[in-house]
C-alpha positions in Angstrom: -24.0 -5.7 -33.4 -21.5 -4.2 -30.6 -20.9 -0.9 -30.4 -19.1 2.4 -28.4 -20.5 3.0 -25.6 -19.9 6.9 -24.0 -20.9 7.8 -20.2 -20.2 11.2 -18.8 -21.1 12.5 -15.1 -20.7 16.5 -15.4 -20.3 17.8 -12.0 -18.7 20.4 -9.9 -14.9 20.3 -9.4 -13.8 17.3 -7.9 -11.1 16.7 -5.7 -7.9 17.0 -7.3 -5.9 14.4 -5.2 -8.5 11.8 -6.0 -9.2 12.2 -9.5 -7.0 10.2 -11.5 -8.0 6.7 -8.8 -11.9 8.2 -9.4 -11.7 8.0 -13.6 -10.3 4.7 -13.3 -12.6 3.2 -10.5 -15.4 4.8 -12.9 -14.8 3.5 -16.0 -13.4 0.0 -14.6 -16.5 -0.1 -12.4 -18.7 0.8 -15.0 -17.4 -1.9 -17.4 -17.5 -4.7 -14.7 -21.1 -3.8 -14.3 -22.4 -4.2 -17.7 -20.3 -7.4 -18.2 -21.5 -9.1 -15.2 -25.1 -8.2 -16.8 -23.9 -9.7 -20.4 -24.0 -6.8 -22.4 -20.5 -6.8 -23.8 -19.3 -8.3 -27.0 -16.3 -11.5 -26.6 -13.4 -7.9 -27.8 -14.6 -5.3 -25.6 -12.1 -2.4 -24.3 -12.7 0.5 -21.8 -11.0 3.7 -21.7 -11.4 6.6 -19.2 -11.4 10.5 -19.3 -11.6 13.1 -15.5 -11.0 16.2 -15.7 -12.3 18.6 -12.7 -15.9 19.1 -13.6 -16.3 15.1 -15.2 -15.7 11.5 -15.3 -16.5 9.4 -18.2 -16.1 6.0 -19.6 -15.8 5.0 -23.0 -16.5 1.5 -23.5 -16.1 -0.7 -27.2 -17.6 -4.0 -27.4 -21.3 -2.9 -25.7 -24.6 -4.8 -27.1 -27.7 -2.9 -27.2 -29.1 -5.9 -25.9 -27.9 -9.1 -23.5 -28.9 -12.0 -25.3 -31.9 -14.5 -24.7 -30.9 -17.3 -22.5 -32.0 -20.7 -21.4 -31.8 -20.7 -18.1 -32.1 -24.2 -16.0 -34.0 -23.6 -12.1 -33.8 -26.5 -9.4 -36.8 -25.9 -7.7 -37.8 -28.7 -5.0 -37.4 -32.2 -4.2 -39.7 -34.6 -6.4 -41.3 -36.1 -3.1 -41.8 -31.8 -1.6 -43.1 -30.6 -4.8 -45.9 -33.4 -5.9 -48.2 -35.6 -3.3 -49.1 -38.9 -3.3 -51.8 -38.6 -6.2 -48.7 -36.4 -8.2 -50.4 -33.0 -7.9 -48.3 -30.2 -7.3 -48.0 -28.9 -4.0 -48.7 -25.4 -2.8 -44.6 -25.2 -2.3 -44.0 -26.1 -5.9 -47.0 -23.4 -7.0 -45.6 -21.1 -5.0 -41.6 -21.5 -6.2 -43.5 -21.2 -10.2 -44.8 -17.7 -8.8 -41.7 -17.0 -7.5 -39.9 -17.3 -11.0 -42.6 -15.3 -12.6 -44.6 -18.7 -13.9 -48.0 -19.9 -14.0 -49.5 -23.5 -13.0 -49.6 -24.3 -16.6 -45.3 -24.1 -15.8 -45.8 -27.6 -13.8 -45.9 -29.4 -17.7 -42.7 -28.3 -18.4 -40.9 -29.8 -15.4 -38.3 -32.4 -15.3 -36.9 -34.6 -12.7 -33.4 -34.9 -12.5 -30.7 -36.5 -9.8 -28.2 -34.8 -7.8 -26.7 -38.2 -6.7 -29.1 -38.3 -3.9 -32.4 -36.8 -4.2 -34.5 -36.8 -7.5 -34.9 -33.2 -7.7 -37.5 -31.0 -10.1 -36.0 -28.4 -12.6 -37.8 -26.2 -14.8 -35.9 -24.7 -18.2 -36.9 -20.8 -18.6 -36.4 -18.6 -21.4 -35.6 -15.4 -19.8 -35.6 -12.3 -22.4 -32.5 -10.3 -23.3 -31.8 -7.4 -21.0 -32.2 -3.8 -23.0 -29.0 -1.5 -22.5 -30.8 1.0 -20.8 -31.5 -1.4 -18.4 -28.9 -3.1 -17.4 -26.7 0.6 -17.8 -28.9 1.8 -15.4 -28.1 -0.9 -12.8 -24.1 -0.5 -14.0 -24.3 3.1 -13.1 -25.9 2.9 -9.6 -22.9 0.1 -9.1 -20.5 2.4 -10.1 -21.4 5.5 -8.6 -21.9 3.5 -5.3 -18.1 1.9 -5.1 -16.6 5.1 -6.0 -13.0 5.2 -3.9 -14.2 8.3 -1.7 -14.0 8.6 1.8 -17.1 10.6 2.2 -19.9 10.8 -0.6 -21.9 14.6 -0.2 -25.7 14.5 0.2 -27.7 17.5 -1.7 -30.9 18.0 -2.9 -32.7 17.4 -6.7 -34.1 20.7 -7.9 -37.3 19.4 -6.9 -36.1 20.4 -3.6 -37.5 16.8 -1.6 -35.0 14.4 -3.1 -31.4 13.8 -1.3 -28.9 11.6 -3.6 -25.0 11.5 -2.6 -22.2 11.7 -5.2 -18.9 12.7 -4.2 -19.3 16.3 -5.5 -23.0 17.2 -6.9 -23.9 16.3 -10.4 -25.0 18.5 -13.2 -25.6 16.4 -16.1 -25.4 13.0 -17.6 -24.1 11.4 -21.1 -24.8 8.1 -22.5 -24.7 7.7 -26.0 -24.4 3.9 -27.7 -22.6 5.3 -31.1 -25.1 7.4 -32.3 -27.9 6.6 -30.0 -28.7 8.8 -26.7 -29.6 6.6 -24.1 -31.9 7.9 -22.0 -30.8 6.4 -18.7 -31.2 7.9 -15.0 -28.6 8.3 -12.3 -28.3 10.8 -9.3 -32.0 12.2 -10.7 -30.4 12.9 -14.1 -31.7 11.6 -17.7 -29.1 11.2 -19.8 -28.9 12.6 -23.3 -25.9 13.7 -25.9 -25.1 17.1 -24.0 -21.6 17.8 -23.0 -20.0 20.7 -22.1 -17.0 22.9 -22.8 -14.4 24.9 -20.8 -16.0 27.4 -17.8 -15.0 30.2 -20.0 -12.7 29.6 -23.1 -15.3 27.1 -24.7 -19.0 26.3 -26.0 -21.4 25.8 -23.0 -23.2 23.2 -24.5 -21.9 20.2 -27.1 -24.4 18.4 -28.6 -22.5 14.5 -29.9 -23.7 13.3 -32.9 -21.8 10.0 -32.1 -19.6 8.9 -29.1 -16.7 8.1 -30.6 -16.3 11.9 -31.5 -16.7 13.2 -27.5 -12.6 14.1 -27.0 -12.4 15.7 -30.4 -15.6 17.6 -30.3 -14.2 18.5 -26.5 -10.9 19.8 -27.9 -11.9 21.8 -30.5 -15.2 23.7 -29.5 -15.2 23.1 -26.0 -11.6 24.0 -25.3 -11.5 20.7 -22.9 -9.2 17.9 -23.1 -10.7 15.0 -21.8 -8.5 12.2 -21.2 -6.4 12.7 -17.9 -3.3 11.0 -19.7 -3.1 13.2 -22.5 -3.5 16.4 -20.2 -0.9 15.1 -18.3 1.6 14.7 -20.9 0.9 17.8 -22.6 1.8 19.6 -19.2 4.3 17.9 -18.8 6.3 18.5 -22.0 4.9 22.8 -21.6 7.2 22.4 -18.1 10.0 20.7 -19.5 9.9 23.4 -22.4 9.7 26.3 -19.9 12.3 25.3 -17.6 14.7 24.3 -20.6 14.1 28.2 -21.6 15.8 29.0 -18.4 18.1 26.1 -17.7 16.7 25.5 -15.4 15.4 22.3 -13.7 12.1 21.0 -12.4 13.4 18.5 -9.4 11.4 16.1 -8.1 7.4 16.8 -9.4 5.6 13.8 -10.1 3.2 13.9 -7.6 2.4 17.6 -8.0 1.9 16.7 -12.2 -1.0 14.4 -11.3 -2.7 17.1 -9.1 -2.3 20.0 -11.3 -3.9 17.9 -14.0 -6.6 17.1 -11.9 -7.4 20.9 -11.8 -7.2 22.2 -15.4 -9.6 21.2 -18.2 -7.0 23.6 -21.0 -3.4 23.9 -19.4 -1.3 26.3 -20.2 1.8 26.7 -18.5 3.7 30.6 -17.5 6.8 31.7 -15.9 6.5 33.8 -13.1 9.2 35.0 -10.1 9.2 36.4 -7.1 12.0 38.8 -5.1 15.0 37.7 -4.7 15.1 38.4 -0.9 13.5 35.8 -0.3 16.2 33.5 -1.3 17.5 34.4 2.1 15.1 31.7 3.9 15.8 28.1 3.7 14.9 26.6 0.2 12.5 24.0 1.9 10.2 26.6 3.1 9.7 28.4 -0.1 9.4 24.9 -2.3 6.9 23.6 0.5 4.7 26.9 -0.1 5.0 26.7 -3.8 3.8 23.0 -4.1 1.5 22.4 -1.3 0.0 25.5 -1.3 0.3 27.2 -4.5 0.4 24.7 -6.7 3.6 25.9 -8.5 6.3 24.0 -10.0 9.7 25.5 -8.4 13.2 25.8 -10.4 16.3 24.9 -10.2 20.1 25.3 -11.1 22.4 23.3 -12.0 23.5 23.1 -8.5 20.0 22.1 -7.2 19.7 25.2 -5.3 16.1 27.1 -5.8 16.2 30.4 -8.1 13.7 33.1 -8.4 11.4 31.5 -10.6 8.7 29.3 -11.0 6.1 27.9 -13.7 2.4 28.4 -13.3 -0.1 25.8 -15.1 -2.9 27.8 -15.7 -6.4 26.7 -16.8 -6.7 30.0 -19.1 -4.8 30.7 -22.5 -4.9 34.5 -23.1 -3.0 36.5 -25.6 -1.9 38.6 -23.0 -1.1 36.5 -19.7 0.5 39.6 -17.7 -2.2 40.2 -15.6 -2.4 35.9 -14.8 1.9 36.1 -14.1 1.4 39.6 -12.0 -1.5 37.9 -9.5 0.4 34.7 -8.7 3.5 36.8 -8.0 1.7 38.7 -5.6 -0.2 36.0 -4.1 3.2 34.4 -3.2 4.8 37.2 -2.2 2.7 37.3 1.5 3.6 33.8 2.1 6.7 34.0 1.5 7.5 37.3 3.5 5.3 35.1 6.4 8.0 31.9 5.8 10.5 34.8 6.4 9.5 36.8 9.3 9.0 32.9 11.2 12.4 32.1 10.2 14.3 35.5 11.9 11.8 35.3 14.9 12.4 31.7 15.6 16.2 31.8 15.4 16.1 34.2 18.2 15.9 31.5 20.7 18.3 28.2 20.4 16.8 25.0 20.4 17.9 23.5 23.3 15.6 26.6 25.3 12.3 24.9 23.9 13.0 21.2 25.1 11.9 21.9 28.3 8.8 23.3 27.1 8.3 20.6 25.5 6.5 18.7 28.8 3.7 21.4 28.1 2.9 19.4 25.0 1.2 15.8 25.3 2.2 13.5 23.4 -0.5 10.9 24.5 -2.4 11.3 27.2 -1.5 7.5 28.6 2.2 7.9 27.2 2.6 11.4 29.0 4.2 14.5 27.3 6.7 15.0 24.3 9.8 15.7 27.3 9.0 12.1 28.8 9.3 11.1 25.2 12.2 13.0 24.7 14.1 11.4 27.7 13.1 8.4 26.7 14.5 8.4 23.0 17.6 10.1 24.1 18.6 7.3 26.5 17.1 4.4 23.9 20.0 6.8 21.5 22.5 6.4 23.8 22.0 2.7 24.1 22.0 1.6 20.6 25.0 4.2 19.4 27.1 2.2 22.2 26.1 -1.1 20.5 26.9 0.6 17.2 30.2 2.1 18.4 28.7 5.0 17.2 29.2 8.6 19.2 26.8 8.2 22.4 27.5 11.7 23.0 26.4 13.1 19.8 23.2 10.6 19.4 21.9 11.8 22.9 22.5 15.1 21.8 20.5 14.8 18.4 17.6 12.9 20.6 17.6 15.3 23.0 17.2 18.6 20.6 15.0 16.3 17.5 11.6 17.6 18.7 12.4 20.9 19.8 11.5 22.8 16.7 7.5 21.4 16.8 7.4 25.1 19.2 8.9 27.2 16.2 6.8 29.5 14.3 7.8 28.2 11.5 6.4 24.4 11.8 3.7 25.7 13.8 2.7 27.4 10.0 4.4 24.4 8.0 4.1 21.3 10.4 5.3 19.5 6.9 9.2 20.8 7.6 9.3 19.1 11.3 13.1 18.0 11.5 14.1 20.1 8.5 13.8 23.2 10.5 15.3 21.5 13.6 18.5 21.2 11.4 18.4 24.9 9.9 18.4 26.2 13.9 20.4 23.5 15.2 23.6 24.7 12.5 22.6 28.3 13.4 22.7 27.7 16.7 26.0 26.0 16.7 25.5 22.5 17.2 28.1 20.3 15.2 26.8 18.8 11.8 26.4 15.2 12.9 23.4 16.7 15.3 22.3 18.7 13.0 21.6 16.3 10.3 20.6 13.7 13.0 17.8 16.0 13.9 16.6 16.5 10.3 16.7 12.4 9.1 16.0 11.0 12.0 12.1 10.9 11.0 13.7 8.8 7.9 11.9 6.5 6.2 8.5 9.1 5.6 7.3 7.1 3.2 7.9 3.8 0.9 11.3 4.2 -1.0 12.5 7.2 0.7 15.8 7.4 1.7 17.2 6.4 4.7 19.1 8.5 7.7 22.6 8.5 6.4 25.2 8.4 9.4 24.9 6.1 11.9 24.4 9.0 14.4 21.3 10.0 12.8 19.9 6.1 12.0 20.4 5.6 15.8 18.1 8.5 16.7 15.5 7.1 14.2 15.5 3.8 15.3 14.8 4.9 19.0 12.0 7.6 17.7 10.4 4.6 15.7 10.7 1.9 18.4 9.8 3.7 21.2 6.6 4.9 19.5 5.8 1.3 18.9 6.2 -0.3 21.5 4.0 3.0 23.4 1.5 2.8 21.4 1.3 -1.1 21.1 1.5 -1.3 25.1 -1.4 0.7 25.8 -3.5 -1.9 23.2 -3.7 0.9 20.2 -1.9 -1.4 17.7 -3.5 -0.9 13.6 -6.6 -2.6 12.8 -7.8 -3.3 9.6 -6.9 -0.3 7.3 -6.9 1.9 10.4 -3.5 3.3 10.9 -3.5 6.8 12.8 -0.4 6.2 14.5 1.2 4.9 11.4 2.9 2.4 13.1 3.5 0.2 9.6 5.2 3.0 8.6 7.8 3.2 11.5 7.6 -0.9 11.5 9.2 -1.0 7.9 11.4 2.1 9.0 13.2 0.6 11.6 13.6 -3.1 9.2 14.6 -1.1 6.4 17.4 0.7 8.7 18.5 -2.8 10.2 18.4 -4.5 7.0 19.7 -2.1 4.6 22.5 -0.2 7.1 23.5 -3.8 8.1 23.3 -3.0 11.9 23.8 -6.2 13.6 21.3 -5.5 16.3 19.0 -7.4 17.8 15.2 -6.3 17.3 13.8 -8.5 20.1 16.2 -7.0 22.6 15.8 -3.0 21.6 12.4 -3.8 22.0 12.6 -4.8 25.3 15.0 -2.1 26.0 12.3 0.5 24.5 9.4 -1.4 26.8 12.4 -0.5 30.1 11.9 3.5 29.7 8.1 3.4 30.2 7.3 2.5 33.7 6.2 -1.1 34.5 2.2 0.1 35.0 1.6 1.8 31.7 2.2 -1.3 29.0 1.3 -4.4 28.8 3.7 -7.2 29.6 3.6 -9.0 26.1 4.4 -5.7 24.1 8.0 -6.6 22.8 7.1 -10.0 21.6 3.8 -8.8 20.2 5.6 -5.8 18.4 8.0 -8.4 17.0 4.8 -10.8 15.9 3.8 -7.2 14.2 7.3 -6.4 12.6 7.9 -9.7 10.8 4.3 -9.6 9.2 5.9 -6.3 7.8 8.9 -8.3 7.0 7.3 -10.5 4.5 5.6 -8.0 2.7 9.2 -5.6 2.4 11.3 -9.0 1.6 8.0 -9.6 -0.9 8.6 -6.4 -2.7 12.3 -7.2 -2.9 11.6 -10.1 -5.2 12.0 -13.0 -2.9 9.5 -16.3 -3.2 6.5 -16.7 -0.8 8.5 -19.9 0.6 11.6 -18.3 0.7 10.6 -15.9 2.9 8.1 -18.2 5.0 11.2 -20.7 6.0 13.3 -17.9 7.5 11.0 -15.3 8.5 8.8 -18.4 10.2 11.8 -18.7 12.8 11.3 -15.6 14.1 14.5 -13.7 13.8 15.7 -11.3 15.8 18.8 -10.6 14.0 17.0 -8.7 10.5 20.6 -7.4 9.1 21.0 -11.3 8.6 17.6 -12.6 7.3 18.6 -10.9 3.2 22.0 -13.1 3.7 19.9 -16.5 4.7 16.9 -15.7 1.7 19.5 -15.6 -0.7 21.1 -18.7 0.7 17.7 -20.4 0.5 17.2 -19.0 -3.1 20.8 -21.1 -3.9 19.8 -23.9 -2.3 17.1 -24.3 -3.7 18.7 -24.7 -7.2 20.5 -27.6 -6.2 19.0 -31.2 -7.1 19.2 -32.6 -3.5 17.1 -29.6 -2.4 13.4 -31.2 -3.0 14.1 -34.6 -1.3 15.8 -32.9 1.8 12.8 -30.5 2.2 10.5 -33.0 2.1 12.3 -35.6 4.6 12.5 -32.1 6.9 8.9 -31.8 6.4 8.2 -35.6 7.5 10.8 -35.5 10.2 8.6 -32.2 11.3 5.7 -34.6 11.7 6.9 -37.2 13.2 8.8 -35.0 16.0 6.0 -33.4 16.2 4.0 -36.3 17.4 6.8 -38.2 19.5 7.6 -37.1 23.2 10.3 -36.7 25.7 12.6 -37.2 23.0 16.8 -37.6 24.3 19.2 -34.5 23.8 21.7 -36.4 21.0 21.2 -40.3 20.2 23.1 -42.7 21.9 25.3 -44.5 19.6 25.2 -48.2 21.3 21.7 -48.0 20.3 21.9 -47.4 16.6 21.5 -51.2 15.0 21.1 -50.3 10.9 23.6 -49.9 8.6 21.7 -46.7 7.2 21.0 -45.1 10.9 24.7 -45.5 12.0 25.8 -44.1 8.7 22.9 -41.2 9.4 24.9 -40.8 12.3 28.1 -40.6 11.1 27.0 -37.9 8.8 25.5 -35.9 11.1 28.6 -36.1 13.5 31.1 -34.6 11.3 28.8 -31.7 10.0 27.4 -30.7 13.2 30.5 -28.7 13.8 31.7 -27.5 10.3 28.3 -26.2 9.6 27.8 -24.5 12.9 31.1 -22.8 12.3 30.0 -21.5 8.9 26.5 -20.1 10.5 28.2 -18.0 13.1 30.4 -16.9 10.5 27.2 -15.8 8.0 28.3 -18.5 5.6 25.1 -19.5 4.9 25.1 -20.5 1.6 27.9 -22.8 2.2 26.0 -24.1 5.2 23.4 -25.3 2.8 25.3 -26.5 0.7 27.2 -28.8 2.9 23.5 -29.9 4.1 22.9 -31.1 0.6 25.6 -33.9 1.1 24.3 -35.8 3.2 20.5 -36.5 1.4 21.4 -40.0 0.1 21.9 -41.1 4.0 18.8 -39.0 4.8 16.8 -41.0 1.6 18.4 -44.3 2.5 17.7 -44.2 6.6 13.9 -43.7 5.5 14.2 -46.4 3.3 15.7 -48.8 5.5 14.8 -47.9 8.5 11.7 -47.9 11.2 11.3 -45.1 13.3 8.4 -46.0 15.0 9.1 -49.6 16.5 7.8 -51.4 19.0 10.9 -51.2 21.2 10.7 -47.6 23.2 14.6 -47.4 23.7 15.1 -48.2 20.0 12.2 -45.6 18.8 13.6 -43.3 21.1 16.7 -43.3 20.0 16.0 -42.9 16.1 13.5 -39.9 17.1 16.5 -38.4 18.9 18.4 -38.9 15.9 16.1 -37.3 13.6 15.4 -34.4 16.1 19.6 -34.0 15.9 19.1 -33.8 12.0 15.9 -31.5 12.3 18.4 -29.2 14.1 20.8 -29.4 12.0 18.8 -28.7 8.2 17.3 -25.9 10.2 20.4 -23.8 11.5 20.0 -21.3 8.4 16.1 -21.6 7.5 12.9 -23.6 7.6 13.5 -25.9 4.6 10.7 -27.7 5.3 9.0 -24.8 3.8 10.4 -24.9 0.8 8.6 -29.0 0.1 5.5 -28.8 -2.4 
């Protein structure tokens, strides 16, 4: 009979960021272990709890024992494992030993063919696997694939042994039902001990069963166990606290998961701070209360920040004065430093600090952040004149955008780089457009953020993005593997976003070679723009992926390598249509056989002479061809691609009925070269929008 299996790992606090992805690695781990091992029932399910001092899985379904099972062993080749007079050889003795068998084992063997050797097999009973067991080896598993970057090592209490867990472990849990389990991991032995809250609840629980760990947790260990339920409860105490003071939370997702990751009993308080601080740009003040503190700011209607905040605390008290009175004054220092950076850094304008900029290097091969200034303020100028956006004012933005990285205030908060740029910039009178330019122009910071919003501002982002590209991909740092520390996927999917979502109709190849222009000739390599562009599209695929388009669809445009990404959205959704209409599967496969032919044939003629065509079905090919040549090159240059495709679809009965009736490959070289040229004409042609070879099963 199955039954509920609990495993706990009590340990010191564990880090908050990672909790949540380390109770679900645990328990999924943990499960995948004992199945692989055949200890789960056909209905099994698996459930996880973390809060800071534990992990645990509960999992339904668990046998005590894996069954018995038959299990069938090739061992040797007939003619290896018996000689001449059909005694066993000391390779055959020595495979029985090997499987845990004695000579007498060589009665019990068969001979069976593979289809070419006659090979010897031996049928073995091999005993069930006891839980303990095969929990044992789960655990080890699980413990070992743990998603951390760095496991700590520490020592047993009998002061020799070293283990490594991510934070050091206390005590272990296993319980089958009612049944302690006495398995070891990290040096522990498990038994039916859990433990309650630091301070509000019982040290230790003793379980009489498993199924009753979150309950017994709750109620005498003043603990609740499963992340999602800790979650929710917070999150409903914030909403109930901020509706109190209409008031609103603004955007906290992100900080909900931490906070839960640090409280075992939440309980959530209002607290506030002077209103003089209200004075200093709401960014600073948020930044400290989330990053640092770990408070949940409010809001007004208006979205501006008011002198209040909520607290989750791990500590329900019937008095919580002295809990609201110590986070006020643990704020209060911060913010007063937040303040005193602000009023000292406004003393000098922006524009004073560029030039001290050059004392700062940005790479030591790439040179300093001036000579990376310079170079993004003349990339600006460049694309805002393709744009017919305001050169002036896009120079200006470039030239200012990195100035505030020598303030006080992102020296202490390097998290509010551009944002304080804008703050100074407005104070110091630079017009609005700049300003914001200065602030957005590190738009996209991460997946789904928004992008910069004028075209002033999206110009000085594409030149920040693209010049650290193609710098960093000329001096041969490009990403490997998951290795990133440049993040130049991020500012690759940045600068396709921005062309594909603003609709610029710029071309990527050429502001990449622009970009590759402002570094001098000796410090890149000579291949960077078209390897950067190899680089961009691969992020292509995986945005236009994420956008809902086909594997296919994507593979037939993004496979021509376009330069021109406001336009590849308008050809996948062409390619989408098309590929609803009946003529679609026949003309992608003829485009996929015309692929191979071509790509076999050589010195094939620019366009087919006509005195040469002989068939009905190759002149009438012809014919076809002739009069859409021009009607579908005028509706590509006018981004009528759909209708492009459309019109392509007409002409698949004279594309069906020349490879019907026709040879291409004759004996005749003028004839053969003729129809190749013909097919390379129509190989053009079905291609002007996308690959639709792609799209053939």
């Amino acid at each position: 009979m199955s039954g509920s299996l609990l495993v706990e790992l009590f340990t010191e606090e564990l880090p908050p960021k990672a909790l949540k992805r380390l109770g679900e690695a645990f328990a999924e781990s943990l499960r995948d272990g004992l199945a692989r091992r055949e200890l789960l029932a056909a209905a099994s399910t698996a459930d996880w709890c973390a809060t800071p001092r534990r992990l645990a899985a509960r999992i339904g379904g668990v046998l005590p024992r894996s069954a018995d099972r038959v299990r069938e062993h090739k061992l040797l080749p007939a003619a290896v494992g018996f000689d001449a007079k059909g005694n066993p050889t000391p390779a055959l003795l020595k495979k029985l030993v090997s499987l845990g068998q004695t000579a007498d084992a060589v009665r019990s063997i068969s001979r069976v063919s593979d289809g070419k050797l006659e090979m010897l097999s031996l049928s073995v009973l091999s005993p069930g696997q006891p839980l303990q067991t095969g929990l044992e080896a789960a655990l080890a598993e699980a413990i070992e694939r743990l998603p951390v970057p760095k496991a700590m090592a520490y020592q047993l209490e009998d002061g020799m042994t070293t283990v490594k867990f991510v934070r050091p472990a206390h005590a272990l849990l296993a319980m089958l039902d009612d049944a302690p389990i006495p398995a070891r991991a990290l040096g522990l032995t498990a038994g039916a001990t859990t433990h309650g809250h630091r301070f509000l609840g019982a040290r230790d629980i003793v379980l009489r069963h498993a199924d009753e760990y979150e309950d017994r947790l709750r109620e005498e260990g003043k603990v609740i166990a499963s992340f999602a339920t800790r979650r929710a409860l917070i999150d409903s105490q914030l909403k109930a606290r901020a509706a109190e003071l209409k008031a609103s939370l603004g955007d906290y997702e992100d900080l909900l998961d931490e906070v839960t990751a640090l409280v075992e009993w939440p309980v959530v308080y209002v607290a506030g701070f002077d209103r003089e601080f209200l004075s200093v740009p709401q960014e600073c003040l948020i930044l400290t209360m989330r990053s640092n503190q770990k408070y949940f700011p409010l809001f007004d209607t208006g979205n501006r920040l008011i002198d209040r905040f909520l607290v989750v605390s791990n500590m329900e008290v019937a008095d919580p004065s002295n809990i609201i009175d110590g986070n006020r004054r643990v704020v209060r220092p911060r913010f007063a430093d937040a303040r005193f950076f602000f009023h000292t850094d406004r003393e000098q304008k922006l524009e004073a600090r560029v030039l001290r900029l050059a004392e700062v290097i940005y790479h030591n091969r790439l040179g300093s952040q001036l000579e990376r200034v310079q170079r993004i303020r003349k990339l600006s100028g460049y694309i805002a004149g393709c744009l017919h956006a305001e050169v002036a004012a896009a120079e200006r933005a470039a030239w200012l955008c990195k100035a505030d990285l020598l303030t006080g205030m992102v020296g202490e908060f390097p998290e509010l780089q551009g944002t304080m740029g804008r703050h100074y910039a407005l104070h110091d009178g630079e017009p609005k457009p700049v300003a914001d330019a200065i602030e957005q122009h590190y738009r996209p910071r991460f997946a789904n953020d928004a992008l910069p919003e004028s075209n002033v501002a999206a110009t000085v982002a594409l030149a920040d993005k693209l010049d650290a590209l193609v710098g960093i991909f000329g001096i041969g740092l490009a990403p490997t593997g998951e290795k990133d520390p440049f993040a130049l996927r991020r500012h690759a999917l940045g600068v396709l976003r921005i062309l594909a979502e603003k609709q610029f109709p710029l071309d990527l190849v050429q502001l990449l070679q622009v970009a590759r222009g402002q570094f001098p000739a000796e410090v890149l390599a000579d291949s960077v723009a078209p390897d950067v562009h190899a680089f961009m599209l691969e992020r292509l695929r995986g945005y236009l992926r994420e956008r809902g388009f086909a594997s296919d669809e994507i593979e037939a445009v993004v496979s021509q390598a376009p330069a021109r990404i406001d336009l590849v959205i308008p050809r996948l959704e062409a390619v989408r249509g098309f590929r609803r209409l009946p003529e679609s599967g026949s003309l992608a496969a003829a485009n996929k056989r015309i692929r191979n032919i071509l790509k076999k044939a050589e010195g094939i003629g620019v366009a087919p002479d006509v005195a040469l065509l002989q068939e009905p079905a190759e002149k009438r090919l012809f014919g076809a061809i002739s009069k859409l040549i021009p009607k579908i090159d005028s509706l590509v240059e006018n981004e009528g691609y759909a209708d492009a495709l459309k019109l392509l679809a007409g002409v698949r009965g004279e594309v069906d009925t020349f490879f019907d009736e026709v040879m291409v490959m004759t004996e005749d070289p003028l004839t053969r070269d003729n129809r190749l040229a013909l097919l390379a004409q129509l190989e053009r042609l079905m291609n002007r929008v996308a690959d639709i070879s792609k799209l053939a099963a």
